[in-house]
N, C-alpha and C positions, 0 to 999 in steps of 0.2 A: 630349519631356519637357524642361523647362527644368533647366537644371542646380542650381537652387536647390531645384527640387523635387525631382529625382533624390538632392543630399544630405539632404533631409528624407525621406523615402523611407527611403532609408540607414538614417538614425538611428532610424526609426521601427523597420524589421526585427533593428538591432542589440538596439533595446529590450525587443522583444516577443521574441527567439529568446534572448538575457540572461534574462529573468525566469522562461522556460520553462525554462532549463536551471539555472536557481537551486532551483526551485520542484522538480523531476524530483529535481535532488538532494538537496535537502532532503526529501523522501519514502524515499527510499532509506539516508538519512544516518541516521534516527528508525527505519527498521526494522531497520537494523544493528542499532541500542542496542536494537532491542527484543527481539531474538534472543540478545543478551548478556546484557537484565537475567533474560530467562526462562531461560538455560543457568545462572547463578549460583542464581536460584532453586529452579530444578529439583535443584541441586546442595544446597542447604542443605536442602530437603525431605524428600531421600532419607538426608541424612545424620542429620535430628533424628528420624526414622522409625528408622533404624539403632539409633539411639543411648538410645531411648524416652522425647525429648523430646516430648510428644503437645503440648501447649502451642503449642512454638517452631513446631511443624508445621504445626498450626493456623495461626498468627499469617504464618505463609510463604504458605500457600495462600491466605490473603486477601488480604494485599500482594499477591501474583499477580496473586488477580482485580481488585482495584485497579487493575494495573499495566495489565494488559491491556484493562483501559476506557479509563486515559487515555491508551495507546498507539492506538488506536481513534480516540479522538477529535482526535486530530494528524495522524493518519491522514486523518480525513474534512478536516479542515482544512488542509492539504498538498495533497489531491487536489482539491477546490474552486479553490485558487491556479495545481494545474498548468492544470486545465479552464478557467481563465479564461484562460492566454496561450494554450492551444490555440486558443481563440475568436477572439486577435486573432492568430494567426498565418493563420489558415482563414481568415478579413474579409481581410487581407491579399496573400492567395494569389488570391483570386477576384477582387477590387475593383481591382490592382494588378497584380501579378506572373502572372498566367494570364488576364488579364480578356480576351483575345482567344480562346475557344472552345478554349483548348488541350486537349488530351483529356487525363482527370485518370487516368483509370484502366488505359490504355494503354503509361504513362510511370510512370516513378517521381518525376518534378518535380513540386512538388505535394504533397504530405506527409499536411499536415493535410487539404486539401480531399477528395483522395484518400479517404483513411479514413471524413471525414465523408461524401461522397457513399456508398460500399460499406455503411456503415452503416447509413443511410437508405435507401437501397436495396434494401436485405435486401426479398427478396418472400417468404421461406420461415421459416419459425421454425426450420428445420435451423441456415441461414444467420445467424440472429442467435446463435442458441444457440453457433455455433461459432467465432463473432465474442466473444462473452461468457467463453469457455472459456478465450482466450488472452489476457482483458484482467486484469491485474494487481489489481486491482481485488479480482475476486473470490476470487484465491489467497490475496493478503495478505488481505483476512477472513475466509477460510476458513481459514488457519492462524491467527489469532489466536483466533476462536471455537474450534477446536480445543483451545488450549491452556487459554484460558477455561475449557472443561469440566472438563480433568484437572486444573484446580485446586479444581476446585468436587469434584471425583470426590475429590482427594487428601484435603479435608476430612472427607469421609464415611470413608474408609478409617481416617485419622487417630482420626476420633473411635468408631470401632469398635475401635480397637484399645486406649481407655483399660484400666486394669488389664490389660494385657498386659506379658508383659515384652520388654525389647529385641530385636528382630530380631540373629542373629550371625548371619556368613557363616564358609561349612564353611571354617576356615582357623588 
């Protein structure tokens, strides 16, 4: 490899492992805030539930579900960005940096191609499934839809407790 190409090369993997790790964090960064805005929430719900603000309770558990759709949708729009530098890290790994028969699943070099080959690979729906189980993916929307619900739940509660009086704690 000609040393012009080996620095383009370079700049190439600096680009694509940069935008992956930008991208990785910025997914992480948005689910922070989104654990914060639903702990404050969940916080105001139970206190306007306490307090026998039925209204304010309401109007919390719809911000929720609001919140929780457009944390979803940053979500889905975050993971689209990382899955696109995985794409040119994996192009990269096989075209470039492993393109001589290196064995991808023997070694830990290899990252992206690695995982995508194990992936595609799967001969057993055990193996995908368990491949699935530990992808990020489906935790963080599984806890969001989670929280979705008990907002959607907290509504119902809310609105069955109109003409009730204030919840007190034995205290």
């Amino acid at each position: 490899m000609r040393p012009e190409e080996s620095e383009l090369l370079r700049h190439r993997l600096d680009y694509a492992w940069r935008y992956f790790e930008s991208a990785a964090r910025q997914r992480m960064l948005f689910f922070n805030y989104y654990l914060i805005v639903m702990g404050i929430l969940v916080n105001g719900y139970v206190l306007a539930i306490r307090e026998g603000l039925i209204a304010v309770a309401v109007f919390v558990c719809v911000f929720g579900i609001l919140s929780c759709l457009v944390f979803m949708a940053f979500d889905v729009r975050t993971l689209r960005f990382v899955r696109m530098a995985v794409d040119i890290l994996e192009h990269l790994e096989r075209s470039v940096l492993f393109c001589d028969g290196f064995p991808s699943v023997s070694n830990q070099l290899g990252l992206m191609r690695r995982e995508a080959d194990q992936r595609h690979g799967a001969k057993s729906c055990w193996l995908t499934f368990r491949a699935r189980l530990f992808d990020h993916k489906y935790w963080i929307r599984g806890m969001q839809l989670l929280i979705l619900l008990a907002f959607a739940l907290g509504v119902y509660y809310a609105m069955s407790r109109t003409g009730s009086p204030p919840v007190t704690t034995g205290g």
